[in-house]
C-alpha positions in Angstrom: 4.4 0.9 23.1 6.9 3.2 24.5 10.4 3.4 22.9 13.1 6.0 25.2 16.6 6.5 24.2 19.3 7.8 26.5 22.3 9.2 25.7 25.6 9.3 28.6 28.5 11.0 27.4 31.8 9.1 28.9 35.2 10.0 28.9 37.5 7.0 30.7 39.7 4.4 29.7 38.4 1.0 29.4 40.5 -2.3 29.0 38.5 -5.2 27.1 39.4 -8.7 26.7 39.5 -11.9 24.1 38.9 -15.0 25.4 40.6 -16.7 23.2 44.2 -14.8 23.8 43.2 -13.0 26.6 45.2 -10.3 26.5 43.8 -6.5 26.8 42.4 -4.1 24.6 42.9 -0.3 25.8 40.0 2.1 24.1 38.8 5.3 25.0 34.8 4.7 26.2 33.3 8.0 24.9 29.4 7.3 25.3 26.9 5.2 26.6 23.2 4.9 24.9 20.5 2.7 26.4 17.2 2.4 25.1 13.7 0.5 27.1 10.8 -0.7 25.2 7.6 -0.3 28.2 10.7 0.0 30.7 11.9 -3.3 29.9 16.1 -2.6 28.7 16.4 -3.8 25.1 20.1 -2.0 24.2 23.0 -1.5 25.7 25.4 0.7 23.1 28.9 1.4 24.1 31.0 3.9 21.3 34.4 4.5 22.5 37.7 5.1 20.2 40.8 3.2 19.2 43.8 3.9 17.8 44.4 2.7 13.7 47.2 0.3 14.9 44.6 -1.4 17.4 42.5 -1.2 15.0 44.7 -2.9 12.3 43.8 -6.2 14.8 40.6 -5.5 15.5 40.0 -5.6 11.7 42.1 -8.5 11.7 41.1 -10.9 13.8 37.6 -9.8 13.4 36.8 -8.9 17.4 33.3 -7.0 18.3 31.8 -9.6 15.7 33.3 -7.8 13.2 32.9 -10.4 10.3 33.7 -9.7 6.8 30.1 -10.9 6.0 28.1 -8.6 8.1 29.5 -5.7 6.7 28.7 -2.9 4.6 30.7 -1.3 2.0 33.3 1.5 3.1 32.5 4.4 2.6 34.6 8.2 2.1 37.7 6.3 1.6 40.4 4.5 3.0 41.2 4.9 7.3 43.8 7.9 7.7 46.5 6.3 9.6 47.2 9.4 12.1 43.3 9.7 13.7 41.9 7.8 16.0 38.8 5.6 15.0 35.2 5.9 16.5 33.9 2.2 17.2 29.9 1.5 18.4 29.1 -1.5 19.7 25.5 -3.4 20.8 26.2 -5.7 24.1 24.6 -9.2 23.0 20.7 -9.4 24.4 21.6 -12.5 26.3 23.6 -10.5 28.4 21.3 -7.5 29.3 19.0 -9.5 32.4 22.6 -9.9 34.0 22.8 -5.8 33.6 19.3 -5.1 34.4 20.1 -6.6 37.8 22.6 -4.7 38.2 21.8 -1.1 37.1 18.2 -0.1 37.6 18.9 3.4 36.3 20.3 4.6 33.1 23.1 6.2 35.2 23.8 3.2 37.3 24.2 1.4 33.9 26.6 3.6 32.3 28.7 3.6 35.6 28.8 -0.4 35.8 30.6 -1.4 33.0 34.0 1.1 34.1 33.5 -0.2 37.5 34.2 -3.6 36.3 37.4 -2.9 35.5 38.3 -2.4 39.0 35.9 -5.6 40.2 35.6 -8.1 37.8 38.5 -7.4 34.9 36.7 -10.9 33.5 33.7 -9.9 33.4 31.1 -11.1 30.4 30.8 -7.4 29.6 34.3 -7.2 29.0 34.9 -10.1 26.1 35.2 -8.5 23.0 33.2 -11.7 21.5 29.8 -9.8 23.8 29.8 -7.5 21.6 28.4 -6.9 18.0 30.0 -4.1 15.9 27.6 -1.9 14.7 29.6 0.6 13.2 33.4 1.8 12.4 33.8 5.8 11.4 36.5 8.1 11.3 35.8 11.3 11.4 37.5 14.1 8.8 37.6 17.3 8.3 35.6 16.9 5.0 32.5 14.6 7.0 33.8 11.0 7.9 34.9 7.4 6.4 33.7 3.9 8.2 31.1 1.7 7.5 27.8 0.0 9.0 27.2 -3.6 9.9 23.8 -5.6 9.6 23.6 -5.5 13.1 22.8 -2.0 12.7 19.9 -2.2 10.7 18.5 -4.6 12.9 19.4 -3.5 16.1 16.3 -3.0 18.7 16.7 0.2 18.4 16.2 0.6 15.0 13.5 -1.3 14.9 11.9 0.7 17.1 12.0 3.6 14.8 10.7 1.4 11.8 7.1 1.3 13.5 5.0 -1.4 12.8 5.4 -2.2 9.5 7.7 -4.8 8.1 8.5 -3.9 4.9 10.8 -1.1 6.8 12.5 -3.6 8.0 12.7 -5.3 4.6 14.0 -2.4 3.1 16.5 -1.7 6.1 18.0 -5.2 5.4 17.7 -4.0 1.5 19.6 -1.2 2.5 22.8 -3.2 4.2 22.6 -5.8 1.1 22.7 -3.3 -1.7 26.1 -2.2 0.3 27.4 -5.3 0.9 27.1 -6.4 -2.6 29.1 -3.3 -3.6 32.0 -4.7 -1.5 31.0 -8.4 -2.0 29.8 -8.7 -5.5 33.2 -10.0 -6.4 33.7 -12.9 -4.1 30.1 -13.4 -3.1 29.4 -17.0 -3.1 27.0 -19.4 -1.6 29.3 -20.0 1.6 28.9 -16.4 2.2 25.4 -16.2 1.9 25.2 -19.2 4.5 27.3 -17.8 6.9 25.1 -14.3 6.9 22.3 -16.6 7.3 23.5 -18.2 10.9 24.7 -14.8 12.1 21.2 -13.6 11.6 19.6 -16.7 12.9 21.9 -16.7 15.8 21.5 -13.0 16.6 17.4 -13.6 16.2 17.6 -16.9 18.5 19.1 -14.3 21.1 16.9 -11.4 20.4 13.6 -13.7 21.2 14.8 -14.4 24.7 15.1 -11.1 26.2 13.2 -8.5 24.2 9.8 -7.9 23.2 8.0 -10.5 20.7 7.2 -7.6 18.8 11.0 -6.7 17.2 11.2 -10.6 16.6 8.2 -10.9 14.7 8.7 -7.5 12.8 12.6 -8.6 11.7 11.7 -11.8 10.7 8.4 -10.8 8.6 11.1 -8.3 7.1 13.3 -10.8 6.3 11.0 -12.7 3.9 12.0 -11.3 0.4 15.7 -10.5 1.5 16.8 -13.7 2.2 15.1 -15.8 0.0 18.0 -18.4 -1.3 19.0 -19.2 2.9 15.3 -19.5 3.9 15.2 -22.0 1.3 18.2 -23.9 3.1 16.5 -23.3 6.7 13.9 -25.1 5.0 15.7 -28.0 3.4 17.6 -28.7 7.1 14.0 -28.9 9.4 12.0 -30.4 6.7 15.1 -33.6 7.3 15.5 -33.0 10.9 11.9 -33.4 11.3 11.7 -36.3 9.4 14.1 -38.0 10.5 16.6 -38.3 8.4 20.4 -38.6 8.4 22.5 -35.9 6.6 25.5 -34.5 6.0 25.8 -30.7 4.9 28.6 -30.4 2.4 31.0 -27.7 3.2 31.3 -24.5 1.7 28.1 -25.4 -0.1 24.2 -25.0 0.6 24.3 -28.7 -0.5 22.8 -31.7 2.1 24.2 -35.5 1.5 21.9 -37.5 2.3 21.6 -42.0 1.9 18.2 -43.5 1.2 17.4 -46.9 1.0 14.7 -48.1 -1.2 13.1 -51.3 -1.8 15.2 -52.1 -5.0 18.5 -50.0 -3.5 20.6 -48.1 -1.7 21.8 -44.9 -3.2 23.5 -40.9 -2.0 20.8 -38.2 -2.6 21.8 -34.8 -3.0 19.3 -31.9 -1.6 20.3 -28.0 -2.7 19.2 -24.6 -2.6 20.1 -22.4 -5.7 20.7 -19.2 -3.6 20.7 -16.3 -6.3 18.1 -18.5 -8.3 15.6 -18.6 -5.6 15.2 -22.8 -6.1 15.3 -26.3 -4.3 16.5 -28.9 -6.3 17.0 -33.0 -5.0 19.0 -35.6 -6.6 19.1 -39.0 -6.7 22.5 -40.8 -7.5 22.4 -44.1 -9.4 24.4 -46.7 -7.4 25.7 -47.9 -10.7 27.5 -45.8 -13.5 26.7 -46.7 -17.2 29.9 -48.1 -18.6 30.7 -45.9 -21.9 29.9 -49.2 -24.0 26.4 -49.1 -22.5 25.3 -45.7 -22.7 23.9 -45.4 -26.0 21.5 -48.1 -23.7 20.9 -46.4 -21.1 20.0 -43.0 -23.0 17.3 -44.7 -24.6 16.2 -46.1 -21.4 16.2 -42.9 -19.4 14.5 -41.2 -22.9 11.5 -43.5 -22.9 11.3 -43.6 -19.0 11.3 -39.6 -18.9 8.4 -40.1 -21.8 4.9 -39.1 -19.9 6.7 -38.3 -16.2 4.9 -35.0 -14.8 7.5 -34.7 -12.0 10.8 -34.8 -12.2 13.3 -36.5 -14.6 15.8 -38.8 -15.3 19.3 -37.4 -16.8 22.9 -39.1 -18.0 26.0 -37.7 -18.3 27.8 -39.0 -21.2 31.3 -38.1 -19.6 31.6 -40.5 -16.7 27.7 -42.9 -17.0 26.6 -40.9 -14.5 22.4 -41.1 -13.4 20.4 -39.2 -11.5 17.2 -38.5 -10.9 16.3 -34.9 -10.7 13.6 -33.1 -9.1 13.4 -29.5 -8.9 11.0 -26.0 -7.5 11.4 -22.4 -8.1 9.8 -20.4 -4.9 10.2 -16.8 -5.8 7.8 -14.7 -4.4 6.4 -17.7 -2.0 7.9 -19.9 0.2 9.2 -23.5 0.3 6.8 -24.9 2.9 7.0 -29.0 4.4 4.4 -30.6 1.9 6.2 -29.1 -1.4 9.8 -30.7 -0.1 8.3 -33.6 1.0 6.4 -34.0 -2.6 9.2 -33.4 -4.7 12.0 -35.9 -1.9 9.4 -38.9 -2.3 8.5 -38.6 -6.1 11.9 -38.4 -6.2 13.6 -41.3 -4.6 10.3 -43.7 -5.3 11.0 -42.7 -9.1 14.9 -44.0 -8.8 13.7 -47.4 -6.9 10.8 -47.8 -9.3 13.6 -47.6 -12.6 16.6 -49.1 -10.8 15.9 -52.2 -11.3 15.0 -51.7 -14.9 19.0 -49.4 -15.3 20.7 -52.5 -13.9 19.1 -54.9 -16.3 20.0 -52.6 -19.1 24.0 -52.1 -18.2 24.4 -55.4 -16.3 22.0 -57.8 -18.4 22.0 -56.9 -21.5 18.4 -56.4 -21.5 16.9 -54.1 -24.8 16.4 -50.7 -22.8 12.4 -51.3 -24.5 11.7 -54.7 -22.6 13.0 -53.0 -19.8 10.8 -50.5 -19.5 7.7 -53.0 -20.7 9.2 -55.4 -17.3 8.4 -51.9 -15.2 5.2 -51.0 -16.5 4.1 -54.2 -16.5 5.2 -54.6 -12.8 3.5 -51.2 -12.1 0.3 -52.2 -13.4 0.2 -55.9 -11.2 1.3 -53.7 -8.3 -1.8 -51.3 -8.9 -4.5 -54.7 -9.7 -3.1 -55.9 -6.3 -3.7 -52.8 -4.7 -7.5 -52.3 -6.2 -8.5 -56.4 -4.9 -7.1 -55.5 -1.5 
């Protein structure tokens, strides 16, 4: 495969837009860099300059993509507030067919955007929200402050460069995590690492439209060991899409609410992924809380039921009668696939329908927590003559 890069030096004023204010952004377009993977146009870069007061709301109100999640760590200080401020930019890959149309050369597509301006001042190109930020710099006397976003370590372009082998692109994304962290680490939290996770899953549903399978395949083999704790998430939501269930993804968490209804039951499930931890855990809720005269009950219940029980357990908290049943993987170093989820969902929820029965007797009966456990094994056993007859 052949990879060019061309460089157009610009120096005119550009006015961009918002859609959602609509009013106009003046910058200083300073250069244009297009690169073609087998003459097929795979990035459109656009670097132009603002000054730090437009770049107060550009910071603010996050424009260019400019999200506090996809960014790295600044670095050579703080932004000097008497020099301007060097911005690059990657146009969207949705958008570059409409270009390619347009400009067949790589000086017909520097030239198109600036004569938008003048022809179409509402132009796709010219939305702000078109755009992904790859990187913010000021330069100094001493070298230069800014920082890096992840679209610049997965950018066509630099994928290009990394070859053939994915685990440069693992240790590009590597690279932008160990300086997000250093930014992050404070206030990283499981909401962030979700949000991180749809950018990237957005920008790759994009990518695999309009460039070469190759860059697709190479970012998301790369992405593999990175992003362990939102794969496990991606995994959770299509193993439930696809079959066919009803959910509810609690917000701010990487936490699915889900209803099943058993034989003996209805009851709220609970299906997680422990980022950081690298694990999937489901829960069954008990419809019915132990009343704190009945716990004491219960506990013995859920102790002789948990006796002998190879997956998954039963557990009580003593502060409100809580019970759940709890079923739980670690996948570091592999990867969550359908048959483990579906495994540990259905042990799960056929273990809470099996014992329901037998937790109601207990609180609501007054049934010895030993006779009901003898009523469910002795029902399991029928259940299994019946099956061998039949």
């Amino acid at each position: 495969m052949e990879t060019t890069t061309e460089n157009y030096q610009l120096n005119s004023d550009l006015t961009l837009t918002t859609s959602s204010s609509g009013s106009p952004l003046f910058v200083r377009a300073v250069a244009l860099a297009l690169t073609q993977e087998n003459n097929q146009l795979i990035e459109y870069r656009l670097s132009f300059k603002v000054s730090p007061e437009l770049y107060q709301r550009i910071d603010s109100e996050a424009l260019f993509n400019l999200k506090p999640q996809v960014r790295g760590s600044l670095r050579g200080g703080e932004f000097l507030p008497e020099l301007d401020i060097l911005i690059e930019a990657m146009l969207k890959p949705n958008l570059l067919p409409s270009l390619g149309v347009d400009a067949t050369t790589f000086e017909e597509a520097a030239s198109y955007i600036l004569n938008l301006n003048q022809e179409q001042p509402d132009a796709p190109l010219l939305l702000t929200e078109n755009w992904l930020g790859l990187s913010v710099t000021q330069p100094l006397e001493s070298g230069e402050t800014g920082y890096r976003t992840f679209w610049n370590y997965i950018s066509p372009s630099a994928i290009a460069q990394a070859g053939s082998s994915s685990e440069e692109i693992s240790d590009k994304i590597v690279n932008f995590f160990q300086e997000w962290t250093q930014t992050s680490m404070s206030g990283m939290t499981d909401k962030a690492h979700l949000e991180m996770l749809e950018e990237m899953v957005n920008f790759l549903k994009e990518l695999a439209d309009f460039v070469p399978d190759t860059f697709t395949q190479k970012i998301q083999a790369g992405l593999k060991p990175t992003f362990r704790g939102g794969q496990i998430l991606e995994a959770i939501i299509n193993f439930f899409t696809e079959d066919d269930w009803s959910y509810t993804k609690i917000q701010g968490e990487p936490t699915l609410s889900l209803a099943f209804q058993g034989e003996n039951g209805k009851w709220i499930c609970y299906a997680k992924s422990r980022t950081e931890q690298a694990q999937f855990v489901f829960y069954s809720i008990c419809p019915v809380n132990a009343p704190e005269n009945k716990r004491s009950s219960v506990a013995e219940f859920i102790t002789r039921a948990n006796y002998g029980t190879i997956i998954g357990n039963f557990e009580l908290d003593y502060t409100d009668g809580e019970i759940r049943y709890k079923t739980s993987i670690d996948v570091e170093g592999s990867n969550l696939t359908f048959p483990l989820i579906k495994q540990l969902v259905y042990a799960n929820v056929t273990m809470m329908d099996e014992y329901l029965p037998g937790i109601v007797s207990v609180i609501e009966g007054d049934v010895e927590p030993k006779e009901a456990i003898r009523a469910i094994e002795q029902r399991e056993a029928n259940d299994n003559a019946d099956s061998s007859r039949s």
